[in-house]
N, C-alpha and C positions, 0 to 999 in steps of 0.2 A: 516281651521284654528281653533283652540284650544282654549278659552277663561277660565283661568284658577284664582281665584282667593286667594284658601287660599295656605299660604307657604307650610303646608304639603302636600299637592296636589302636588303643583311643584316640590317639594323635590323628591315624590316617584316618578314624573314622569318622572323627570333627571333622574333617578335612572334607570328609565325601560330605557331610550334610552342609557343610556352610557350602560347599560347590552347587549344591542342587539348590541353594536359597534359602537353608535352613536356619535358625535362630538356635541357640542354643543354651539352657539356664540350669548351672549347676548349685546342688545343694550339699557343701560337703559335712561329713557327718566321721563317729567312729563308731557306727552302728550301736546294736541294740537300741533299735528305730524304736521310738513311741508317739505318742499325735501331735507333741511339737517336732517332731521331723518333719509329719506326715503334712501339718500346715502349713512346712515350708516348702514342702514339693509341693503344694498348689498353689503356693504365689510364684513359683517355678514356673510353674504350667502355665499360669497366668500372662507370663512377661513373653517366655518364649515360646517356641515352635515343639522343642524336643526338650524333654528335660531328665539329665544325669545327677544320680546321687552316688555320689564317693561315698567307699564303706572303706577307713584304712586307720588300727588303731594306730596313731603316729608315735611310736620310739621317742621319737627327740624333743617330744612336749609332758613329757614324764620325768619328771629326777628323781636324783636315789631315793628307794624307799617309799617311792611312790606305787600303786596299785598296778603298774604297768600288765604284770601277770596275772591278775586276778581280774583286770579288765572284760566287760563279759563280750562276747565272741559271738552271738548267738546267727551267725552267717545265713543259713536257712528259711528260720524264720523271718529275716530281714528283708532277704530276696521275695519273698511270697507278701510279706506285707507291701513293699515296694512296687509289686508288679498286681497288685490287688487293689492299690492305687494310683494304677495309669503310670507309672513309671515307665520311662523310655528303655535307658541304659543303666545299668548296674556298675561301677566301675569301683574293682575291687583290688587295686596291685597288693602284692608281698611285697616287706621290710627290702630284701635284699635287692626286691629291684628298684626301691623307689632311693632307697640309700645303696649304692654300692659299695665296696670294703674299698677302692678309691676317694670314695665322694668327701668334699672335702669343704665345700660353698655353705654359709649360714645368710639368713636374713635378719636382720634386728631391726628396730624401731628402737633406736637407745632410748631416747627423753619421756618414752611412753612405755614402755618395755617393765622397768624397775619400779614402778606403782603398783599403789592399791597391791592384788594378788602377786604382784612382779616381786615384792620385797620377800614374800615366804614360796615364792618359785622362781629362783632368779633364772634359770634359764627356759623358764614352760612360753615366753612368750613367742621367743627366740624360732624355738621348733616348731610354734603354729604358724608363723610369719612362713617361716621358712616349707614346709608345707603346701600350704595357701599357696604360696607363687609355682610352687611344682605344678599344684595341680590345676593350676591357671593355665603354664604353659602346656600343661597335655593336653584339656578339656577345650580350651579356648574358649570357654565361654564368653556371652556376649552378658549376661549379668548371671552373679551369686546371691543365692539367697543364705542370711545366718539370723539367728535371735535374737531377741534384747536381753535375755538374760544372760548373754556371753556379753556385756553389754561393754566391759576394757576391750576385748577381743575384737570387734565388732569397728570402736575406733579405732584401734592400733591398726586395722586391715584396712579399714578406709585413706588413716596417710599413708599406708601401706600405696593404695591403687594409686596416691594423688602424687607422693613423692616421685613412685617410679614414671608415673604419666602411660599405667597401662588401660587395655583397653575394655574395659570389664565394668557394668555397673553393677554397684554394691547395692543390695537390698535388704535395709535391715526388719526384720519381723517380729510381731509383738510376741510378747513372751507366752505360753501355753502353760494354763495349769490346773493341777487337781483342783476338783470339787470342792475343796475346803481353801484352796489359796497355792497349795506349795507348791511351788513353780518343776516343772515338768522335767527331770534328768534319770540318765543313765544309773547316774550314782544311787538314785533311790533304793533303788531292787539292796543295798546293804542294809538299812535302818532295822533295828530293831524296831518290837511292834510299841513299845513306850517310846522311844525316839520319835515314830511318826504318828504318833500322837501329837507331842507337842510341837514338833519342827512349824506346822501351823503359821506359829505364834512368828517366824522370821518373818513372813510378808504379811500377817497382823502391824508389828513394828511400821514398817514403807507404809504400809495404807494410814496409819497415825501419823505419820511426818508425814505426807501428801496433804490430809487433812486440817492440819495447822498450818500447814503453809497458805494451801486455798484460803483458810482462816485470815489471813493477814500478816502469819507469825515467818519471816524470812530470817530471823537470825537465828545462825545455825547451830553456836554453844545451845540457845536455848532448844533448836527442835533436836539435838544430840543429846542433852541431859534428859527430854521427855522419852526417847525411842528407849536410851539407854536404861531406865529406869524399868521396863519391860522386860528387855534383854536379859538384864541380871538377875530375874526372878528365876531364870528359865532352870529345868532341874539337869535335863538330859541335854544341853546343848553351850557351846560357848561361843562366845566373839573375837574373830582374830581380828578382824577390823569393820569401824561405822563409819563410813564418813560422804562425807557431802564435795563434789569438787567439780572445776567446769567440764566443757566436754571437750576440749578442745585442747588441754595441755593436762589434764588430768590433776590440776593443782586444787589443795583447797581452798574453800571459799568462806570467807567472815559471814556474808551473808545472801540468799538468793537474790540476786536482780538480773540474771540470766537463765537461759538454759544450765541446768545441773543436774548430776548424777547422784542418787543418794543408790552408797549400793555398802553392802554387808558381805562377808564370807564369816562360815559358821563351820565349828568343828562339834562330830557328835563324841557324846562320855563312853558310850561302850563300844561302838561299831566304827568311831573313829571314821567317820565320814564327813570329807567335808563340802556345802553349799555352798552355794553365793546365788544373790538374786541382788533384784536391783527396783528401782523405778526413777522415771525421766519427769523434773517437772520444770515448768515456764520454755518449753521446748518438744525437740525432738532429736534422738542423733541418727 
């Protein structure tokens, strides 16, 4: 495996493999790898020929106050898990090369952007857009792989690919998770051990609204008053937002008669951490 850090390095060296015939299927990530990475470097492997995982916590998808510095780092470890599972290339820039104290260009998805988690992070969408297309233009990959549980993320990068007309397929992959349900993140490693006790209980909720809907029940006040009635039990956790809306403008919805998103973000009482999960139903995005 390859450990590669500055962008023209990557740049020339996409360059040599796509010359020799190579395919290539990047999975970008902000490290502290765990098996929903590792799942999605094999549907990596899967698609392409070579496959690169970005390790690069991103600056500009952080606002104030947010974890940016407490972010875990765990570089090493990453590398060894990565090349322990067939990893190609490792491609790891620094901050200052990937923003220079000139750099001045953002990407936005305005109409998608300011949803859902975009209202209590108004600029975190801005910085992964923005991002994303860096490391598009370094890596050139011929497809990305990302998860359903970045599942806003996931379509904002998709009109992402579709608006600018680049040339990259988007690969979206099922969400990975604990043994008991909680869908698989970085952010866990903060929970106090009563917080991940019940956190649980957030993708209990989804599995209940998936369930009434299969049931017959598509209007959404009603399967929001059922989820929410859960929700509010909850001791160690709160709800910044429930809701139900299409996949394709992000709005809500009176009632399922389409593809829709039910997705949640959750903040914890003591550790102050916060989740989001989701699940997809009469669809797929």
């Amino acid at each position: 495996m390859k450990v590669v850090s500055q962008p023209d390095e990557m740049k020339n060296l996409s360059r040599t493999l796509q010359r020799s015939g190579a395919s290539i299927g990047l999975v970008p990530t902000m490290g502290a790898l765990h098996d929903g990475h590792l799942s999605l470097l094999k549907r990596a492997q899967k698609l392409c020929d070579t496959s690169v995982i970005s390790i690069f916590v991103n600056p500009a998808q952080f606002g104030p106050g947010e974890d940016l510095a407490q972010y875990p780092r765990p570089f090493e470890k990453d590398c060894e898990l990565a090349e322990k599972n067939g990893c190609d290339i490792v491609f790891a820039p620094q901050p200052a090369d990937m923003y220079p104290s000139s750099y001045q260009t953002l990407v936005e998805v305005e109409a998608l952007g300011g949803k859902l988690c975009g209202r209590s992070r108004p600029t975190h969408f801005r910085g992964v857009a923005t991002v994303v297309l860096k490391l598009f233009n370094i890596v050139m990959p011929q497809a990305a792989v990302f998860g359903q549980k970045d599942a806003q993320q996931a379509i904002i990068l998709k009109r992402m690919v579709r608006d600018l007309n680049l040339s990259v397929r988007m690969e979206i992959a099922p969400t990975v998770r604990e043994s008991d349900g909680l869908a698989m993140s970085s952010r866990n490693a903060y929970l106090t051990e009563r917080e991940r006790f019940e956190v649980p209980h957030i993708y209990q909720g989804l599995q209940y609204a998936g369930e009434l809907y299969d049931k017959g029940e598509h209007n959404v006040a009603r399967l929001r008053t059922a989820v929410m009635d859960l929700y509010n039990a909850a001791q160690t956790f709160t709800v910044e937002y429930f809701e139900m809306v299409d996949t394709e403008r992000l709005e809500p919805v009176e009632a399922i008669d389409a593809t829709t998103l039910i997705a949640g973000a959750f903040c914890t009482e003591s550790s102050h951490t916060r989740l989001i999960d989701n699940i997809i139903v009469g669809g797929a995005i």
